[in-house]
N, C-alpha and C positions, 0 to 999 in steps of 0.2 A: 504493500500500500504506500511504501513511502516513497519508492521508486517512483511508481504511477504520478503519485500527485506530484513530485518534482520535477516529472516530465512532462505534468498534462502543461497545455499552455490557459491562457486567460479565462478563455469561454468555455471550455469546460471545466473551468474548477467555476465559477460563478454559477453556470446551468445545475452543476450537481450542487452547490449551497443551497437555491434555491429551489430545487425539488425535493432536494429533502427535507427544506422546513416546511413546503407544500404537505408533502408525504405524513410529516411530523400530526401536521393542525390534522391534516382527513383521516388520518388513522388512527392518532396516539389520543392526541384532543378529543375528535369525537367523541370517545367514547367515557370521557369524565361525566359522572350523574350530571345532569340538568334536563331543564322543562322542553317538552317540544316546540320544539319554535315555531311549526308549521302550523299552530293553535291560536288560534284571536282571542284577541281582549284577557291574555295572560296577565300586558302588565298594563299600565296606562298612557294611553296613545300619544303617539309623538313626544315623547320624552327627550332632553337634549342629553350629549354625553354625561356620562355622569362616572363616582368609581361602582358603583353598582352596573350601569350599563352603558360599558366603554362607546358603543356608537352610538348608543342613544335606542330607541323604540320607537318601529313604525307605525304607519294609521291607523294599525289593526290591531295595535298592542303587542307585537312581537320583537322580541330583543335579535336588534341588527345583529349581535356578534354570534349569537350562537346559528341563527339564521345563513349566516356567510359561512359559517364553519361547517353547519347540514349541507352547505351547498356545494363547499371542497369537496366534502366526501362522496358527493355523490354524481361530480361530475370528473373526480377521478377514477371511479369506477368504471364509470361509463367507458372512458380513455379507456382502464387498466383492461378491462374483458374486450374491445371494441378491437385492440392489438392484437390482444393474446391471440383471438379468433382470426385476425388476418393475418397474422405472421405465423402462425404455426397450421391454417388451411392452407394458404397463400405457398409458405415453404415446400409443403407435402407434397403438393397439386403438380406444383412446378418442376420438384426434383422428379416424382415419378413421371410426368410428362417426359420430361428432356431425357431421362436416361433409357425409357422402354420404348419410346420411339412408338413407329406405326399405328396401328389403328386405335391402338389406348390414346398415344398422343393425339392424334388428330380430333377422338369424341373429346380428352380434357380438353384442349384447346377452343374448341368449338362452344363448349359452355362459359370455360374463360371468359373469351371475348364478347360471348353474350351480354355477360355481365358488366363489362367493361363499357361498352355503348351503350347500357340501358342508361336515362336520365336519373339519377340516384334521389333529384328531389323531388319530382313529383310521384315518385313510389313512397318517399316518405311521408309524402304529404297525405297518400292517402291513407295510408297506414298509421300515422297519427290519426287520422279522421276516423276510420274505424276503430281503435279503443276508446275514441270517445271521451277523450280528455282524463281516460282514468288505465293507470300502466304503474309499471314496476319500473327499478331502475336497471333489472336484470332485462325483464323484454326490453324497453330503450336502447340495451346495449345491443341487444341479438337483431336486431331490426337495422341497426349501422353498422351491424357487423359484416352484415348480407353483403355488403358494397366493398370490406374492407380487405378482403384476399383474391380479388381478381389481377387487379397489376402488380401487387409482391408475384403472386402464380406466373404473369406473364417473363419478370424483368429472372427471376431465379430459375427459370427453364434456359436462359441463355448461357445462365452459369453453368445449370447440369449440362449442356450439349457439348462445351468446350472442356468439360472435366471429362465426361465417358470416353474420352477417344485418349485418355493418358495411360502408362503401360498399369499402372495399378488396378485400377477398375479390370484392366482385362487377367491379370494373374488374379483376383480376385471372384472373375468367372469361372476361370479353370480350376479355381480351389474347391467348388460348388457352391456358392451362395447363392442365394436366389435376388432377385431384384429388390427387394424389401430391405433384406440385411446388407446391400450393399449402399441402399440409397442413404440407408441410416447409420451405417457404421464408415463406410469409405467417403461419400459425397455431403452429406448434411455437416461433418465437421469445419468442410470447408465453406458454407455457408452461415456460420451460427454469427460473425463479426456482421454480414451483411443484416443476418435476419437483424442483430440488437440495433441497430441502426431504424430497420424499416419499423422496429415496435415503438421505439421512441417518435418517430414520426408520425405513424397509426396513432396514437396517444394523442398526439398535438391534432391530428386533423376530427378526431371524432370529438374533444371537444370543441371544436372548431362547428362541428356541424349540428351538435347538441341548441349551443348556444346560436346558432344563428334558428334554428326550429322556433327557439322558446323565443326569441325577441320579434317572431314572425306570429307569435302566439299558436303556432301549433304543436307545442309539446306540453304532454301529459300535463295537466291544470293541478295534481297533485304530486309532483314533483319537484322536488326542494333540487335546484340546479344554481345554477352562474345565470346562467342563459334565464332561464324564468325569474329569476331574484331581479335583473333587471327591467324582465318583463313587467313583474305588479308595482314596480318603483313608478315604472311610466304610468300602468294602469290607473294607479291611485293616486297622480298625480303630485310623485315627490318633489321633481324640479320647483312648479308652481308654488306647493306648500312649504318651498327651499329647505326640506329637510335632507341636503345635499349628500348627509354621512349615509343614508339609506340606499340611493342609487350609484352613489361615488363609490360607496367599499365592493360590489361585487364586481366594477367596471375597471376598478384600480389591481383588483386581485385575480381578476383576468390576463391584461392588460400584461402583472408580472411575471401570472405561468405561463403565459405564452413567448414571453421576451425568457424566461428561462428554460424552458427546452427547448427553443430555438437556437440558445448560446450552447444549450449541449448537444443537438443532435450537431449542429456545425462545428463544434472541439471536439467531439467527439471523432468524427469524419476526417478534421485536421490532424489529429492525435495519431489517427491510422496510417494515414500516408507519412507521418513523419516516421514512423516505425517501420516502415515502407521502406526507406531511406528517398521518398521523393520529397 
């Protein structure tokens, strides 16, 4: 570890500060006792900061902090399954495509690319429309998941076709493996630096698309997000009634997980090729 971090350079060592205290508040915080925030007229409305309620309380009586911290958690999850699901279909799909070739590659590919042109928002749109403003943060996740392992599948099929034709894969054939244990033990090793790369980026784009649903007001109405926290800011008219801590904290704590996995998927990437020797 001390190596790593004396070599990482700038924007990765700030992306990983920052997603760890991200990580810290959605997972470690969350789960210290307190009241559901997602409940009105807990406390009393529009309150200004205070030490009792550091951002203060919205129109509806709901303490802004614990509120923004429901909302970490719950639009890191979304990221964290939103990844998992495209980097690790998305890998599968790809290596067994590019390494068995023929008529398996051509049906994966053909679904691939299906999915790759369909328009992603207006399936989600309807798809929000049918639950009906009422969803989990697990279905949310598996719903933008759908979208999230077509182009990993596509770009990591280019890597199995230039890896299968190296002398190992083929002393590998002749040893008996079957395509399964070779994609998983010989080819996937060489792909695990590209897959952590694409999940850190999966991560940034499905909250990317969470929160752009809920400011469109089509994500799940009981769903404590980033993206809907700004939504009922607007709804209820925080600007107006300049209770700025209400719509400012989930826009400001957006605003920095996205400027911090963006410093790390790009130090990260730098980090590589520097070890690269390029």
């Amino acid at each position: 570890m001390k190596k790593f971090w004396k070599a990482a350079n700038f924007r990765l060592k700030f992306g990983l500060i920052v997603t760890f205290i991200f990580l810290i508040i959605g997972f470690v915080v969350y789960y210290f006792p307190h009241i559901d925030p997602f409940l009105n007229n807990t406390y009393a409305n529009k309150l200004p900061a205070s030490a009792e309620h550091w951002l203060g309380t919205t129109s509806m009586g709901q303490d802004v902090v614990w509120l923004l911290i429901e909302s970490i958690h719950n639009s890191l999850t979304i990221g964290l399954i939103v990844a998992t699901i495209g980097t690790v279909v998305g890998v599968f799909v790809g290596l067994l495509a590019g390494f068995a070739g023929g008529a398996l590659d051509r049906i994966l590919m053909i679904v691939t690319d299906t999915f790759v042109v369909i328009p992603s928002l207006p399936i989600l749109i309807m798809m929000t429309s049918l639950m009906k403003g009422s969803s989990t943060t697990i279905i949310m996740a598996l719903v933008l998941g759908m979208f999230a392992w077509a182009w990993p599948s596509r770009q990591i099929r280019s890597m199995a076709l230039s890896i299968k034709e190296r002398d190992f894969i083929h002393t590998a054939k002749f040893s008996g493996e079957n395509t399964i244990q070779i994609v998983v033990t010989e080819i996937l090793p060489f792909a695990l630096t590209w897959s952590l790369s694409n999940f850190m980026n999966a991560t940034l784009s499905a909250i990317g698309s969470e929160s752009s649903l809920a400011v469109l007001g089509l994500s799940p109405a009981n769903l404590v997000s980033l993206g809907n926290m700004i939504q009922w800011a607007r709804q209820y008219n925080a600007i107006f009634n300049k209770q700025w801590l209400w719509i400012g904290a989930p826009v400001v704590a957006t605003v920095i997980l996205f400027i911090g996995l963006f410093m790390l998927i790009t130090g990260y990437n730098d980090y590589l090729s520097m070890k690269r020797g390029r």
